[in-house]
Backbone as numpy.savetxt, mean C-alpha at the origin, in Angstrom:
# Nx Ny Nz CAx CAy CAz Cx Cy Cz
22.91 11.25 24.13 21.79 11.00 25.02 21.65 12.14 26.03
20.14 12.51 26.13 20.09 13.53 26.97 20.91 13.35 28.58
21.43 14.34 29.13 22.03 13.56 30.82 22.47 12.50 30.56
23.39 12.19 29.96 23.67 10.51 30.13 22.95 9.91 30.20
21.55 10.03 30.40 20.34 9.04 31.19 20.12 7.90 29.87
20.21 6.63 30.75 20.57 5.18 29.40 18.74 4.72 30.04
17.95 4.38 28.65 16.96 3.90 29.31 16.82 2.36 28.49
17.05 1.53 29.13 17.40 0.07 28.84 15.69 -0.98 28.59
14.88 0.01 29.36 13.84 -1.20 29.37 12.44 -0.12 29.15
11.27 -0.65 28.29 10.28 0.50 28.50 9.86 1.03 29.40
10.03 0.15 30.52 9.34 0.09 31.94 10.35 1.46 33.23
11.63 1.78 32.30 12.28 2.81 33.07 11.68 3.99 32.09
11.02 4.48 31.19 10.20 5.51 30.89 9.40 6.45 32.07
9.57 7.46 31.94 9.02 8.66 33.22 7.83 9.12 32.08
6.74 9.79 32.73 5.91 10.31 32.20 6.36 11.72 31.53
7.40 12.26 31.68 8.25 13.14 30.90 8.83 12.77 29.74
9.67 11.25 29.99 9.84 10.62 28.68 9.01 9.77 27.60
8.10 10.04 27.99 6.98 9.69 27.34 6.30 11.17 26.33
5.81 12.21 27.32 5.72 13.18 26.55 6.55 14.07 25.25
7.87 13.47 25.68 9.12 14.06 24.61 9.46 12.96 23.76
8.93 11.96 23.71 9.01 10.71 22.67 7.52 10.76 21.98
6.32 11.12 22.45 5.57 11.55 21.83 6.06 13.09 21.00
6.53 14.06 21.65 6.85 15.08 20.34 8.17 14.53 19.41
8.74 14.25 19.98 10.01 13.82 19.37 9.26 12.97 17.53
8.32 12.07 17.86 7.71 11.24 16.82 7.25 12.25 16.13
6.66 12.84 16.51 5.50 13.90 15.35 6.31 14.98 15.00
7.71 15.18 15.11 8.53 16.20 14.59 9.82 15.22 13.63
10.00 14.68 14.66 12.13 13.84 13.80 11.61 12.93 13.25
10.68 11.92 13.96 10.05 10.32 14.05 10.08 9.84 12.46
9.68 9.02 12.75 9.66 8.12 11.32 8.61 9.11 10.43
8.93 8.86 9.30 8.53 9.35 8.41 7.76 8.47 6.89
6.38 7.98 7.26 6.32 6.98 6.22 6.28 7.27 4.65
5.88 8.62 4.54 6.12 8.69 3.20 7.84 8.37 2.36
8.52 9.13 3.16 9.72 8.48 2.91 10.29 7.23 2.34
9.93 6.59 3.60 10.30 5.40 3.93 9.27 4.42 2.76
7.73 4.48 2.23 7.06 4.26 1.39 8.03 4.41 0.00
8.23 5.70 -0.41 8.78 5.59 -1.78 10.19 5.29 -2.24
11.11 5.17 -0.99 12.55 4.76 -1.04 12.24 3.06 -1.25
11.23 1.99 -0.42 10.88 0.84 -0.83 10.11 0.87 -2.25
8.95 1.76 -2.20 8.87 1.50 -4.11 10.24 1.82 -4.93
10.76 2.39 -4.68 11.96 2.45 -5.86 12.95 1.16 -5.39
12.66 0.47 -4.67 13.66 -0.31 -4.54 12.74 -1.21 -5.67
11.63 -1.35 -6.04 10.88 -2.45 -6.48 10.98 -2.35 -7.76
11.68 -1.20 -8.36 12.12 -0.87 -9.89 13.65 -2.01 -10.46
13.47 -3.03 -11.41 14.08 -3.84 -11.93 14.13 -4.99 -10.99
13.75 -5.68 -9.71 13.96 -6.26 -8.96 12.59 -7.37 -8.64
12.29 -7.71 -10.00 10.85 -8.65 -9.81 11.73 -10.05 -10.99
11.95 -10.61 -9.85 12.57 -11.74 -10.76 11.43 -12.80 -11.09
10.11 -12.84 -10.92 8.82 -13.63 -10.93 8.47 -13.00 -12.37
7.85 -11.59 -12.30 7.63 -11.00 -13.25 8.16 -10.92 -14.57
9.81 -10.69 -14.05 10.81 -10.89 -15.33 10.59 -12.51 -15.89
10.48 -13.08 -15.60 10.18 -14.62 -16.17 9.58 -14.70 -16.28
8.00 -14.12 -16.56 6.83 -14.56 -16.62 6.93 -13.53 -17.99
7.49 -12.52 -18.24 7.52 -11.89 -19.34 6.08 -10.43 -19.04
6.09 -10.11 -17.94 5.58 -8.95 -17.60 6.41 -8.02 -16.69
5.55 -7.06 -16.77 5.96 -5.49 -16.14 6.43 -5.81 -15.03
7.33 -5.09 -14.06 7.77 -5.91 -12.78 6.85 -5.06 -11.80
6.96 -5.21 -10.59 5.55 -4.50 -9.51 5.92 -3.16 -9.48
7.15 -2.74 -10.14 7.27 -0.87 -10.00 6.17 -0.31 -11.07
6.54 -1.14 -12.45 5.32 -0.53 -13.37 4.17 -0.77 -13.09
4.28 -2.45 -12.86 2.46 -2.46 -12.38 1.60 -1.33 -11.36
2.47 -0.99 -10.50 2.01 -0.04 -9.20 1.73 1.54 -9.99
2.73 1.57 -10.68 2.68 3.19 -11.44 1.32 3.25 -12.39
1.19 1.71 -12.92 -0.11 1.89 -13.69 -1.29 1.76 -13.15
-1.18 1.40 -12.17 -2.37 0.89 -11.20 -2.38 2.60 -10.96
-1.83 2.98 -10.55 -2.36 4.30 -9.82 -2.82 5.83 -10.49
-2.08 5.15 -12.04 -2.40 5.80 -13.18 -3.54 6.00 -13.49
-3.91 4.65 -13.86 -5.58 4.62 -14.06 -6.67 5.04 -13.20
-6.34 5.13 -11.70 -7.16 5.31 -10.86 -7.36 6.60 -11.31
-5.57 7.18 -11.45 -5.78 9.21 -11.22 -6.78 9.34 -12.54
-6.51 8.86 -13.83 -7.15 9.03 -15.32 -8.84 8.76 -14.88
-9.37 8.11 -13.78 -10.38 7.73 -13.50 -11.04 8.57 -12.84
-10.54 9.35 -12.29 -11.20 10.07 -11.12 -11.76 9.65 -10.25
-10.17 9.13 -9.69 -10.58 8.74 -8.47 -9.71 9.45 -7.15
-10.03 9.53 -6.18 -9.73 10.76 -4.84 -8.37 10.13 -4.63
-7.68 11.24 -4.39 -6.38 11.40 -3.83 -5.82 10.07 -3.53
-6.42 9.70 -1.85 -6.11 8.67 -1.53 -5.96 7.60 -1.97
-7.30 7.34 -2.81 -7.23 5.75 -3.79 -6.39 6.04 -4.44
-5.71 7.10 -5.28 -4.59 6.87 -5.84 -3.55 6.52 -5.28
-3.31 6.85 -4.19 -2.08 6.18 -3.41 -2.31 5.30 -3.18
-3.76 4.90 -2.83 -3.54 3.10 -2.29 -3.29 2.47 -3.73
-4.01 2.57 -5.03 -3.86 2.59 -5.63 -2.01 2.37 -6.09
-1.55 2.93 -5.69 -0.01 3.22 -6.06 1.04 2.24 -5.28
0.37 2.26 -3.76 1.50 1.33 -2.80 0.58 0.14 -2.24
-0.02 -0.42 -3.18 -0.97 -2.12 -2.78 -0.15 -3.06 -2.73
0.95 -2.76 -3.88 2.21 -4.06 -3.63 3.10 -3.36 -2.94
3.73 -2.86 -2.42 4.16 -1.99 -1.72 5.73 -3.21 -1.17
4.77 -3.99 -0.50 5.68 -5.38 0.20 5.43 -6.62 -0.63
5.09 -6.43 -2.14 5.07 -7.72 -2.78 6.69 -8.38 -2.65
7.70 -7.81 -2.62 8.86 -7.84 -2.91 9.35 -9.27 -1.25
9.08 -8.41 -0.66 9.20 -9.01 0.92 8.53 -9.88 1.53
6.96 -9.91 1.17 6.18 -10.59 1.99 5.33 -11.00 0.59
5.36 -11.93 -0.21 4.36 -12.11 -1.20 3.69 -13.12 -1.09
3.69 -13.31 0.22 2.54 -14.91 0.12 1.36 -13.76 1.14
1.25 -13.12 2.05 0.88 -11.38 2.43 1.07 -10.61 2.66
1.13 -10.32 1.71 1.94 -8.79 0.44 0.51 -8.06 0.88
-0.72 -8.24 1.04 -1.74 -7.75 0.91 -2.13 -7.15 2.45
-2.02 -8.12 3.36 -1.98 -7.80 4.75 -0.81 -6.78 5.35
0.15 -6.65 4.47 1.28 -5.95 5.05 1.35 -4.70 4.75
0.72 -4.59 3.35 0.06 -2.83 3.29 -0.71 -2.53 3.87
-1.94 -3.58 4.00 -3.06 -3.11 4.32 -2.73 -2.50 6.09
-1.84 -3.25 6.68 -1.36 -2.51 8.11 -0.53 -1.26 8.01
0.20 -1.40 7.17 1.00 -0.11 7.37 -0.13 1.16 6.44
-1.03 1.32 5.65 -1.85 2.55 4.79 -2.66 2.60 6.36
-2.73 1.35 7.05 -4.55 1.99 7.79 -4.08 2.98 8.57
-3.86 3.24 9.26 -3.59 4.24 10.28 -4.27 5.66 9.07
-3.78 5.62 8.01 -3.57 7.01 7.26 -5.07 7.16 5.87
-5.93 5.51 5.85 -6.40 5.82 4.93 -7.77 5.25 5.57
-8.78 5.78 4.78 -10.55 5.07 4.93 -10.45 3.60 5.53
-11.61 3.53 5.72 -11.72 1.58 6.30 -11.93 1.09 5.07
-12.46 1.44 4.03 -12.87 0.88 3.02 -11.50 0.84 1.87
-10.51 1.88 2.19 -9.37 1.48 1.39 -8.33 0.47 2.08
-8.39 0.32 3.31 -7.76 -0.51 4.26 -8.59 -2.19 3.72
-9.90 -2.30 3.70 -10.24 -3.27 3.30 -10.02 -3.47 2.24
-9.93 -2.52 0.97 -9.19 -2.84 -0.49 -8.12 -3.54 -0.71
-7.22 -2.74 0.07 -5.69 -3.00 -0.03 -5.91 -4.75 0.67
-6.64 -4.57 1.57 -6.44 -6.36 3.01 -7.05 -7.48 1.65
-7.62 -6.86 1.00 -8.27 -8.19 0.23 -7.95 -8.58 -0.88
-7.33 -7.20 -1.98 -6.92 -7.19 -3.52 -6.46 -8.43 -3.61
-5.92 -9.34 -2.95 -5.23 -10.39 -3.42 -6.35 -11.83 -3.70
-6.79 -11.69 -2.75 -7.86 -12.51 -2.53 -8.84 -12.39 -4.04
-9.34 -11.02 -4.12 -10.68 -10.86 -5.39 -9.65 -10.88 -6.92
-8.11 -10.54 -6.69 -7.35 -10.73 -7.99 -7.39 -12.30 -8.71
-7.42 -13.25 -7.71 -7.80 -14.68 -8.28 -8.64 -15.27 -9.28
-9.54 -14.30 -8.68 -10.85 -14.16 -9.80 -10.72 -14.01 -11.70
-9.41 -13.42 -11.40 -8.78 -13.15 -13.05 -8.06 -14.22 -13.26
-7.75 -15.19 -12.45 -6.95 -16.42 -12.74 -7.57 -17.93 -12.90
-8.60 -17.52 -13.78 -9.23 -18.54 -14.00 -9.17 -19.71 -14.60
-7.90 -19.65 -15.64 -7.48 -20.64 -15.93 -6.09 -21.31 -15.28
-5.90 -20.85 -14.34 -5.10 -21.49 -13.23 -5.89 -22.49 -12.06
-5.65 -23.65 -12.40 -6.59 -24.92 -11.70 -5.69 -24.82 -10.54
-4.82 -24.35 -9.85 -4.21 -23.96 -8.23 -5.30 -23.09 -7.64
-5.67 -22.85 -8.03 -6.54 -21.18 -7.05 -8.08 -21.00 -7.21
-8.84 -21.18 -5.99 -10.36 -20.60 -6.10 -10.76 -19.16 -6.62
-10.74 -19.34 -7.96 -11.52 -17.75 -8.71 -11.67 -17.32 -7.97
-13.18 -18.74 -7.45 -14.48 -17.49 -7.13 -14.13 -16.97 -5.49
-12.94 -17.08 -4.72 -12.61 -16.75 -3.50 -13.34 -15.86 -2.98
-13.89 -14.83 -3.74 -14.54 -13.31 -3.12 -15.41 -13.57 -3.34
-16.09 -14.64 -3.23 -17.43 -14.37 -3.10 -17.83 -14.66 -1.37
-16.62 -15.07 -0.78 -16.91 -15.03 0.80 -17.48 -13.92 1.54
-17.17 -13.14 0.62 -17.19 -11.22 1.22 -18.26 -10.84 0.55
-18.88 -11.15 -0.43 -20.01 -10.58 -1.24 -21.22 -9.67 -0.09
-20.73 -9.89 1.43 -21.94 -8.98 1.86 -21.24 -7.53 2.48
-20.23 -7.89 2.41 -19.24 -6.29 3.04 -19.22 -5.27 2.09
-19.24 -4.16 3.16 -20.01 -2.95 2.68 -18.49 -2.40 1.46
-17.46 -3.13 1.20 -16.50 -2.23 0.47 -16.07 -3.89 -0.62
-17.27 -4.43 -0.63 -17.25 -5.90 -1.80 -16.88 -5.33 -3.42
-18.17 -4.40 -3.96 -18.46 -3.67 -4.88 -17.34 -2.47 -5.39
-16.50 -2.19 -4.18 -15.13 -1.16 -4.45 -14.39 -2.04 -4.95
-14.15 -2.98 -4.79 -12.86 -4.20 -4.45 -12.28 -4.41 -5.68
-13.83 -4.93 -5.93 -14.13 -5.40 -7.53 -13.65 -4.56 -8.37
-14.63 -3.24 -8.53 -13.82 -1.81 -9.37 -12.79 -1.82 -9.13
-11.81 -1.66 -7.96 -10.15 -1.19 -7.96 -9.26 -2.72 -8.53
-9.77 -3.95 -8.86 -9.33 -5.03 -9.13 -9.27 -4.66 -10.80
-10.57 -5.07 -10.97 -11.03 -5.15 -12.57 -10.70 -3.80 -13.28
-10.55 -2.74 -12.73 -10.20 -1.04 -13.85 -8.75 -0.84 -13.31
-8.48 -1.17 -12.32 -6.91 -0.22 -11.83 -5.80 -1.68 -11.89
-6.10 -2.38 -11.14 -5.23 -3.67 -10.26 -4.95 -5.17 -12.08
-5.92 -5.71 -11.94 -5.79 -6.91 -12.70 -5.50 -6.15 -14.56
-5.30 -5.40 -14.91 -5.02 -4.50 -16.62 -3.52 -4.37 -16.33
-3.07 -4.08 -14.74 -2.15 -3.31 -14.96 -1.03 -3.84 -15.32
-0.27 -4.77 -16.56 1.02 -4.77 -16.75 1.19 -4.62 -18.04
0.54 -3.71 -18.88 1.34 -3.52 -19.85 2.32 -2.16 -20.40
2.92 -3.26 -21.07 4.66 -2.21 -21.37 4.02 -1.44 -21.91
3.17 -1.16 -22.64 2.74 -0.21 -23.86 2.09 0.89 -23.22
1.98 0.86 -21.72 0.83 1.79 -21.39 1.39 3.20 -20.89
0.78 4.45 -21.42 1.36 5.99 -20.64 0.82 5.99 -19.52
1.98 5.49 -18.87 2.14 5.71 -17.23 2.27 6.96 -16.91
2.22 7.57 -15.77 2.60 8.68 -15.24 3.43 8.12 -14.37
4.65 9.24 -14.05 6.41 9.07 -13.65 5.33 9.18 -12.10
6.55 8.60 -11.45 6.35 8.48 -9.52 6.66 9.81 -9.08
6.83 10.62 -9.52 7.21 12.03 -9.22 5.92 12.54 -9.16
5.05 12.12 -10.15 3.96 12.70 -10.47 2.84 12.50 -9.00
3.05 11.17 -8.26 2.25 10.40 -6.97 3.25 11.19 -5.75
4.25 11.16 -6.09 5.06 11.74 -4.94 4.30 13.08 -3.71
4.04 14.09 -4.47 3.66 14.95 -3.00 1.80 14.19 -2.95
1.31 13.44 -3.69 -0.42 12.88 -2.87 0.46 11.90 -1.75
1.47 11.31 -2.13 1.87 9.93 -1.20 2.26 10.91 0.19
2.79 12.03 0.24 3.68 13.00 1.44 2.47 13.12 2.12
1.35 14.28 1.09 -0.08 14.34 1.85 -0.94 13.32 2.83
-0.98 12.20 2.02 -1.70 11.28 2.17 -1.10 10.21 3.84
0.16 10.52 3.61 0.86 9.49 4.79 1.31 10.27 5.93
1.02 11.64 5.54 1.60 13.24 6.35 1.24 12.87 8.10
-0.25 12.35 8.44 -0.62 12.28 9.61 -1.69 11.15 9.82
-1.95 10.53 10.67 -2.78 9.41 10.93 -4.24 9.98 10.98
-5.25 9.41 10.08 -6.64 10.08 9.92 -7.10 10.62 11.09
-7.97 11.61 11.62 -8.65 12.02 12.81 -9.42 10.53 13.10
-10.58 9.90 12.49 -10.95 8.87 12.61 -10.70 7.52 12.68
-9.16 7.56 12.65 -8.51 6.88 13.22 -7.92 6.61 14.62
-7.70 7.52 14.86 -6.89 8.11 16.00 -7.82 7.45 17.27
């Protein structure tokens, strides 16, 4: 610790220690890309839902999800959101959806922030023969301006994605868009 100086409460912060905890963050500070793909690899063999259900577990699903986006041409970013939507299925899966959608916004569009906040919600829609769940759930949203994305990143990238058979591209391959992409908090954010 710098000077011995112990700072126990936020409220003993000096406007000096404030300025050097602001650089301190944007140089040493957390690092979310990191911290993003050390939790996707934790999500490799560790879907005990999936494994019993006799599908891909959320590491492949995510790799294919983001696959298809890149094969799609679709921008950088959507591939990453694309890539880390389950991100916290593992941890938080009742909102798995809300918990990305907080940690990407800072770094991505409003309209991929609303992708990621809702995928779960418009994925129901594919579960139609499950008498637990309102399909038609998204149609609450049918007037928001990122309704019509939702749908596309559900139906082409999100709801296809678990099969074993499919040429994925390796996480190495998402690795430096995910560094780019999580590198700094959008200007229009800020």
């Amino acid at each position: 610790m710098p000077g011995n100086r112990v700072i126990r409460k936020l409220s003993d912060l000096t406007a000096e220690d404030c300025v050097r905890m602001d650089e301190l963050q944007r140089t040493v500070g957390h690092k979310p890309a990191e911290f993003a793909l050390r939790l996707f690899e934790q999500m490799r063999g560790n879907d005990r839902v999936s494994e019993a259900m006799g599908m891909v577990d959320t590491y492949a699903h995510s790799l294919q999800a983001a696959t298809r986006a890149y094969r799609d041409g679709a921008d950088e970013e959507t591939v990453v959101v694309a890539l880390l939507h389950d991100l916290f299925d593992m941890v938080a899966p009742e909102n798995h959806d809300m918990v990305a959608a907080e940690f990407l916004r800072p770094y991505v569009s409003e309209d991929n922030y609303w992708i990621v906040r809702h995928h779960a919600t418009f994925q129901l829609y594919y579960r139609q023969n499950d008498p637990g769940v309102d399909w038609n759930a998204r149609e609450q949203f049918r007037n928001h301006p990122a309704f019509e994305k939702t749908i596309r990143f559900c139906e082409r990238w999100d709801q296809v994605s678990f099969d074993p058979d499919y040429d994925t591209l390796p996480l190495s391959f998402f690795e430096p868009m995910v560094h780019r992409i999580l590198a700094w908090p959008r200007v229009d954010r800020a």
